[in-house]
C-alpha positions as CSV (number, residue, x, y, z in Angstrom):
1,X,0.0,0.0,0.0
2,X,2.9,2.6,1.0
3,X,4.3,1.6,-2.6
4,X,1.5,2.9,-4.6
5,X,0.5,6.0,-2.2
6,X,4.6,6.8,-3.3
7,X,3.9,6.3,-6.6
8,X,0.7,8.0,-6.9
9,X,3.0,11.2,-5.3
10,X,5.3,11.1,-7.7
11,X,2.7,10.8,-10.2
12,X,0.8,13.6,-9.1
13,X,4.6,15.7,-9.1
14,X,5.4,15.2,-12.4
15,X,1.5,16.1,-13.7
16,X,1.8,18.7,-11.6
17,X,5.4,19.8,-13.0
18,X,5.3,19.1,-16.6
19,X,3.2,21.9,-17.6
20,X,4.3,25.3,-16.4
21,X,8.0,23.5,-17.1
22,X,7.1,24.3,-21.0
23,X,5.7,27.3,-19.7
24,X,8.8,28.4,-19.0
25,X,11.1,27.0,-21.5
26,X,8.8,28.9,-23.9
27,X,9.6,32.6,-22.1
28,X,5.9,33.1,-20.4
29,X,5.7,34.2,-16.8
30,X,4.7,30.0,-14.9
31,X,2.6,32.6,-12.3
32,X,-0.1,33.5,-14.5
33,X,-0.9,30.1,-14.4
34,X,-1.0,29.4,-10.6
35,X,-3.5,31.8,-9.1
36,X,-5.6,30.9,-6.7
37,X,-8.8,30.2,-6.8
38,X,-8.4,28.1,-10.2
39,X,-10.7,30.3,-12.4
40,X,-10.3,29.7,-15.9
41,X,-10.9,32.8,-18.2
42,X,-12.6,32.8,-21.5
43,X,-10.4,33.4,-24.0
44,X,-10.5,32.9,-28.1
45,X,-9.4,29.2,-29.8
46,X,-8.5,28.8,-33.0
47,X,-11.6,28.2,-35.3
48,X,-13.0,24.4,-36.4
49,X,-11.1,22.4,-39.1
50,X,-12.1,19.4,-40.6
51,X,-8.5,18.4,-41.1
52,X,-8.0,18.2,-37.1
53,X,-12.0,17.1,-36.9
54,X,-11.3,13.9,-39.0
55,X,-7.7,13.3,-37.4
56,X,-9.5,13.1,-34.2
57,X,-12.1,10.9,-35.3
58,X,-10.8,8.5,-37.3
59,X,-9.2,7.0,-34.1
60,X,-11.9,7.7,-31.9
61,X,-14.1,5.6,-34.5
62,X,-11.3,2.6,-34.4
63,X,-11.6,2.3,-30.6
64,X,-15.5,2.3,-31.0
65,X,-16.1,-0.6,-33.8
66,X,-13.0,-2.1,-32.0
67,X,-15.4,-2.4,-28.4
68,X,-18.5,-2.8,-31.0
69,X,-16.8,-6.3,-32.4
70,X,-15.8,-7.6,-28.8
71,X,-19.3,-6.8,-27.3
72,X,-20.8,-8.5,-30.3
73,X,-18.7,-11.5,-30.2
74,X,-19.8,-14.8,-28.8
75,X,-21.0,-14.7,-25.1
76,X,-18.8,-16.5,-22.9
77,X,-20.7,-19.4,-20.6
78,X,-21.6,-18.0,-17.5
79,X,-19.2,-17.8,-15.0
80,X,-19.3,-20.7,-12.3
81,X,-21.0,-19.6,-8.7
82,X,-22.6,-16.9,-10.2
83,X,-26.4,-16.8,-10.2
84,X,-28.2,-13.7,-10.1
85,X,-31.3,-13.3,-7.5
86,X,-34.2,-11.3,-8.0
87,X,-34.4,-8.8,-5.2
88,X,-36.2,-5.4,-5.0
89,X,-34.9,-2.3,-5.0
90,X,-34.5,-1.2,-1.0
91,X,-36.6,1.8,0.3
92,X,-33.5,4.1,0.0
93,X,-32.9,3.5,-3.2
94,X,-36.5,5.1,-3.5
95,X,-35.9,8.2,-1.4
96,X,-32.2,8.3,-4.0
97,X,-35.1,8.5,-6.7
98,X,-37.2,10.8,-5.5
99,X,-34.2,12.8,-4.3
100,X,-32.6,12.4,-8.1
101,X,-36.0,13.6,-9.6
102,X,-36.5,16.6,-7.2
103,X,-33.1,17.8,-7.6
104,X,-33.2,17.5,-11.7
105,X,-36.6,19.4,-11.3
106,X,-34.6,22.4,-9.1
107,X,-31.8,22.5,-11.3
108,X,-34.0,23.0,-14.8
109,X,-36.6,25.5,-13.3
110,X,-36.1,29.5,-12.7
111,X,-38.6,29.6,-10.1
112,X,-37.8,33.0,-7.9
113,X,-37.9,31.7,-4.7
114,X,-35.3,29.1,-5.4
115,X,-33.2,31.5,-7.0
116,X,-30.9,31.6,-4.3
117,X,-30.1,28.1,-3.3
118,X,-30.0,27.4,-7.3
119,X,-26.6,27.2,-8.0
120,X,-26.1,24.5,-5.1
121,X,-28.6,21.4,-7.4
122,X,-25.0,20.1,-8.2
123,X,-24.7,18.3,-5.5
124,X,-27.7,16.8,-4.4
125,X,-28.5,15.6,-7.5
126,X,-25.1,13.8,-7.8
127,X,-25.5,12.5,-4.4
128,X,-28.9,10.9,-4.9
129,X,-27.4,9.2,-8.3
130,X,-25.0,8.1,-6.5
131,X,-27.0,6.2,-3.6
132,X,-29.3,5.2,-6.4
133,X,-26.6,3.5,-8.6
134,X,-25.7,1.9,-4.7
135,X,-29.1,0.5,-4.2
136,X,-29.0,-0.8,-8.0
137,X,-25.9,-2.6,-7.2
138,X,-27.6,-3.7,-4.1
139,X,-30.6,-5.4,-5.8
140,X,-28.5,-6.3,-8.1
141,X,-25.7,-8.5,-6.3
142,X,-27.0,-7.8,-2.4
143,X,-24.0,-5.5,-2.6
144,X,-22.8,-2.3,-3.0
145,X,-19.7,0.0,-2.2
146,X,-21.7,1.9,0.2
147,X,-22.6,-0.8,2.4
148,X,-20.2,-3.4,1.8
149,X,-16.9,-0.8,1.5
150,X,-18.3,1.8,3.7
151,X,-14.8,3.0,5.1
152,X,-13.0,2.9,1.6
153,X,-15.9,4.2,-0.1
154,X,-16.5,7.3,2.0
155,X,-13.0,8.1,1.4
156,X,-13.2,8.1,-2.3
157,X,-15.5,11.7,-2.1
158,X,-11.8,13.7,-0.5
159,X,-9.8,12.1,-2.7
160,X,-12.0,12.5,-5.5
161,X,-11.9,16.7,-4.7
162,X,-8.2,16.4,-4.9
163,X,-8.2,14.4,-7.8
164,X,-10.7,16.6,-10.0
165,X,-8.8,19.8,-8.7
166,X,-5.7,18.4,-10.6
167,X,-7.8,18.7,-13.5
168,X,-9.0,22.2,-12.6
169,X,-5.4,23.4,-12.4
170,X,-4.3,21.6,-16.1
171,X,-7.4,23.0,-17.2
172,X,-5.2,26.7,-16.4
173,X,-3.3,25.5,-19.8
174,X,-5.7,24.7,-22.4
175,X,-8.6,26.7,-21.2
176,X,-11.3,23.9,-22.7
177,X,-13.8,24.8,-20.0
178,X,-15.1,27.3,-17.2
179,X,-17.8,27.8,-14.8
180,X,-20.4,29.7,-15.0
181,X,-23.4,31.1,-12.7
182,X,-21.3,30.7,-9.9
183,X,-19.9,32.8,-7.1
184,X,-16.3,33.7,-8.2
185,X,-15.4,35.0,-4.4
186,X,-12.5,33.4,-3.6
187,X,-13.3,31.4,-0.1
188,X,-17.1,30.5,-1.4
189,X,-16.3,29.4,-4.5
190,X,-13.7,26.9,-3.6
191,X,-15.8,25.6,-1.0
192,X,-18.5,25.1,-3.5
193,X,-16.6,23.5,-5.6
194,X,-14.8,21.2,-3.2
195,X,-17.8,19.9,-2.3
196,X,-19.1,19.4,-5.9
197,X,-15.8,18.0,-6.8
198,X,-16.3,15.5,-3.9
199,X,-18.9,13.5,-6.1
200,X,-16.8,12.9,-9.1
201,X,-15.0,9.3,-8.0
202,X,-17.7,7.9,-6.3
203,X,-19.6,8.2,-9.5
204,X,-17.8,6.5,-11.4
205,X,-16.7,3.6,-8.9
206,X,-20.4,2.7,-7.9
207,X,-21.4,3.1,-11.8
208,X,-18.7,1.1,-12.9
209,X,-19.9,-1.3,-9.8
210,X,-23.2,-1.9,-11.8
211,X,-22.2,-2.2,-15.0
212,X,-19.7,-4.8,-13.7
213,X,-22.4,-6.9,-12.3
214,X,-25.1,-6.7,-15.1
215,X,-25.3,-10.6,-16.9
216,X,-25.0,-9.2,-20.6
217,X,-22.2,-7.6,-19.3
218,X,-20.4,-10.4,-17.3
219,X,-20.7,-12.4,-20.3
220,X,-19.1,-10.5,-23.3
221,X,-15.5,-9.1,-23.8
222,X,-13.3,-12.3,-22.1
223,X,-12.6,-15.1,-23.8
224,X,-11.2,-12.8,-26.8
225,X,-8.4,-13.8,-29.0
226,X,-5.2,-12.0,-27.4
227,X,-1.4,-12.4,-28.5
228,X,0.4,-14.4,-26.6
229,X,3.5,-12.5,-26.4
230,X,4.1,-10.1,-23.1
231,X,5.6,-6.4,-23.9
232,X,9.2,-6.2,-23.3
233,X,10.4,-3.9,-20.5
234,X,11.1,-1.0,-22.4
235,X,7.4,-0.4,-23.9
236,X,6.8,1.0,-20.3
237,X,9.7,3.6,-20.5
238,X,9.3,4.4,-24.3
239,X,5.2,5.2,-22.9
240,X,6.3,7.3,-20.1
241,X,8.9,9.5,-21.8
242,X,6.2,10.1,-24.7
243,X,3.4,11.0,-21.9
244,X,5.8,13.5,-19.9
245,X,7.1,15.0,-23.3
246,X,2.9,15.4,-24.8
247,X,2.0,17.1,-20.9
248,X,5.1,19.2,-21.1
249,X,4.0,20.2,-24.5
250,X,0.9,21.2,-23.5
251,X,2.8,23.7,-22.0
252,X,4.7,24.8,-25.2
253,X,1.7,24.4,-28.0
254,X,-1.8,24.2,-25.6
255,X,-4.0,24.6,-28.6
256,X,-2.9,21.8,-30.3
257,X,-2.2,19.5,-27.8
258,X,-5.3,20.0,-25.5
259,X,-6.0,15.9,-25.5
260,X,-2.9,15.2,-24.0
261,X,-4.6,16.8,-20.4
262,X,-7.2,13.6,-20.9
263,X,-4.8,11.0,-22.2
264,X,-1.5,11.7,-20.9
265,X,-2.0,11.4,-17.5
266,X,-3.2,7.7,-17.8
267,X,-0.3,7.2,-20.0
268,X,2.0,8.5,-16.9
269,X,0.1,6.1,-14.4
270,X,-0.3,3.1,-16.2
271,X,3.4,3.0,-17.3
272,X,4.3,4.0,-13.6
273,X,2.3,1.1,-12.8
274,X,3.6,-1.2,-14.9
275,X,7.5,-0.7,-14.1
276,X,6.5,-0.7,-10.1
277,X,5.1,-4.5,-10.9
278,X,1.7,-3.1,-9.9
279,X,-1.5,-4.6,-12.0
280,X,-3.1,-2.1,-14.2
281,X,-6.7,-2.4,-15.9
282,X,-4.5,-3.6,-19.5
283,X,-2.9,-6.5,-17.1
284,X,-5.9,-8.9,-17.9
285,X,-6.1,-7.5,-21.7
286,X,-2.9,-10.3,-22.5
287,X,-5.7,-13.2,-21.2
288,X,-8.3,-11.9,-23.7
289,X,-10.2,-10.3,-20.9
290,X,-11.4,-6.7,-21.6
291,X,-14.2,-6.3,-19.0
292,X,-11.5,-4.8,-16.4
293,X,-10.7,-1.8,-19.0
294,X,-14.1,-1.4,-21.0
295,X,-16.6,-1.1,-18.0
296,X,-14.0,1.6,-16.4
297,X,-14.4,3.5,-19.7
298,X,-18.1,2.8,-20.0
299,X,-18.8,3.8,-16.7
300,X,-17.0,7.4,-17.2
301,X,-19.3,7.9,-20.6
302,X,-22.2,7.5,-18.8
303,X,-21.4,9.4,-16.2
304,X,-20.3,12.3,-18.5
305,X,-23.7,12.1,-20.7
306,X,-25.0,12.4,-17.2
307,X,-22.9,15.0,-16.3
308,X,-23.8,17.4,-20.0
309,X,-27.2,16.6,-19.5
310,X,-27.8,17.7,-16.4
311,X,-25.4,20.5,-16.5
312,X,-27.2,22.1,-19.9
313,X,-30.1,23.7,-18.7
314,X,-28.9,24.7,-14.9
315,X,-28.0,27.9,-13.4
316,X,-24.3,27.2,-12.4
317,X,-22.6,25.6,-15.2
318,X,-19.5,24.9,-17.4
319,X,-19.3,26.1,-20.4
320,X,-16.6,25.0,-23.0
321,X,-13.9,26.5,-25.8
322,X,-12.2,23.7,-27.6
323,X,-10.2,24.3,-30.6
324,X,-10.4,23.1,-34.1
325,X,-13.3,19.7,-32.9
326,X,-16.4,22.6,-31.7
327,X,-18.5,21.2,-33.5
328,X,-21.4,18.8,-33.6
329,X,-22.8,19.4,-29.9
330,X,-24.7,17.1,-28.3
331,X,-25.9,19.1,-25.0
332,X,-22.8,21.2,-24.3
333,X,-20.1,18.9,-25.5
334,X,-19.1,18.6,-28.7
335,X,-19.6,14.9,-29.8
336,X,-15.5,14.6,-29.9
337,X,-15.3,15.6,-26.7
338,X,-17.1,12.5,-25.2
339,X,-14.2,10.3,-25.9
340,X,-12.2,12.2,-23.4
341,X,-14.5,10.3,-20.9
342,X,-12.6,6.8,-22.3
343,X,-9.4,7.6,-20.7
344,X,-10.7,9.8,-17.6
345,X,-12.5,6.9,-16.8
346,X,-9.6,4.5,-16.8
347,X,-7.2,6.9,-14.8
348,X,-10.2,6.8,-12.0
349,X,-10.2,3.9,-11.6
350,X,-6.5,3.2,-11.6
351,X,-6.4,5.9,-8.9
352,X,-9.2,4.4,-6.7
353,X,-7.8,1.1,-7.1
354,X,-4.1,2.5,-6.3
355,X,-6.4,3.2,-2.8
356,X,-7.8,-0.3,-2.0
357,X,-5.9,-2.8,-0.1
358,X,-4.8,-6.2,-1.3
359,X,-7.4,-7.8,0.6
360,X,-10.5,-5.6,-1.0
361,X,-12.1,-7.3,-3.5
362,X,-11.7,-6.2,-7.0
363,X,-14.6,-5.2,-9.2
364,X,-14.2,-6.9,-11.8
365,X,-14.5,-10.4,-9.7
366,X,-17.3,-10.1,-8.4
């Protein structure tokens, strides 16, 4: 356990470092970048072009029919001791419901007398998904990681404010996003958004949960054809130094590097991971087993459809400049944008499970 928390340091240093270090090898003062609170300004990208549009996509459409073969491959038998029992869904799950629909309700109206406490539907309408996803993955398995990992759970909303305030402060580079509706005073605002930032991780965990235990699920993406042949030891290194070199770009050339603040991060922790001996959600991949790495993505793009939905028509918002891809919107988001949520959803749960003890039991065994 001390190993990863060391590693997950050092991770966090060189994210943290990279940056403003081709800040300043490109001559720009590193402490316009580092005021506090982390409010992003709007400033002007460069304009849409179909050449970057289609460069983008073409991958992004080669990881999608890649998944869309493997999920429609032929289902594996079902897995030995497991046998799904019928239960209901407990009464808090309910009151998560009614607490979800209420909150949705507050955050779409502009009724004056909740004009005030308007800005705050963030976070009781994450907080009731959240439960509710629980009490799915209770009637689903008669478990769930708030009843069943209370202690490790609860712990995931701090880290998960830390974690999302690493993102805050990249964001300072590319400025692809910023907040608005909100109060900008110093103290109140990063309370507020501590607090909303608190929600991110245990989203994705307990939605990642579900999806883990649903039987289509269960059944597809192992049993895949795989190479037999392990990576040599200096994939890892050649994967890191390419990672630190895009995140110190994004420093140098932040317009045309902006993907790197989703992608290179993972890169960094994975191949940290990987030279520490550590497992890593690609481990299994070499045994044909993509369940580990798919339902961490899939749980992150449902969350984030979540997250554009529900953020489109409320008061406090974020709002988004992204060059050369702003295009094709669906709610906020331009349609590229939503396969950021592939590798942000694999880097949270390689930080949550960098958290859990050898003795927890991992998601995707259960």
């Amino acid at each position: 356990m001390r190993r990863k928390i060391s590693l997950l340091i050092f991770f966090a240093l060189l994210v943290f470092a990279l940056p403003p270090a081709g800040i300043y090898l490109s001559g720009r003062s590193v402490g316009l970048f580092l005021s506090f609170p982390l409010l992003t300004a709007s400033v002007a990208h460069r304009s849409f072009s179909w050449l970057v549009f289609l460069l983008y996509l073409l991958p992004s459409a080669g990881v999608i029919a890649l998944v869309a073969v493997a999920a429609s491959s032929k289902p594996a038998e079902a897995e030995a001791g497991f046998s799904p029992v019928k239960r209901s869904l407990p009464w808090w799950g309910w009151v998560a419901l009614a607490g979800l629909v209420i909150s949705w309700l507050f955050a779409w109206t502009r009724l004056p007398w909740l004009a005030a406490s308007q800005r705050f539907t963030f976070i009781p309408l994450w907080l009731s998904y959240i439960f509710l996803v629980n009490a799915l993955c209770f009637r689903q398995a008669g478990t769930c990681p708030l009843l069943h990992e209370s202690v490790f759970f609860l712990g995931l909303f701090p880290l998960s404010a830390v974690f999302w305030w690493l993102f805050e402060y990249l964001n300072q580079f590319v400025h692809n996003w910023l907040y608005a509706g909100v109060d900008h005073g110093p103290l109140a605002y990063s309370i507020h958004a501590t607090i909303s930032f608190c929600t991110v991780l245990p989203a994705v965990y307990t939605t990642r949960t579900w999806i883990c235990g649903l039987k289509w699920f269960r059944r597809r993406f192992h049993g895949l054809p795989y190479g037999r042949a392990r990576p040599g030891n200096f994939i890892p290194w050649i994967t890191l130094g390419i990672a630190c070199a895009g995140l110190f770009g994004v420093g140098l050339w932040p317009e045309e590097l902006f993907s790197l603040l989703w992608l290179a991060p993972l890169l960094i922790l994975i191949s940290l991971k990987t030279l520490a001996g550590l497992p890593t959600l690609f481990t299994s991949l070499v045994n044909g087993d993509w369940r580990p790495a798919v339902s961490a993505a899939a749980a992150a793009l449902l969350c984030g459809f979540l997250w554009e939905m529900w953020n489109f028509y409320s008061l406090a918002k974020w709002m988004y400049g992204i060059p050369y891809v702003y295009r094709f919107k669906i709610f906020a988001m331009p349609i590229l944008g939503y396969m950021g949520y592939l590798p942000f959803g694999l880097l949270c749960i390689e930080v949550i499970e960098s958290f859990k003890c050898q003795g927890s039991v991992s998601q995707e065994k259960r």
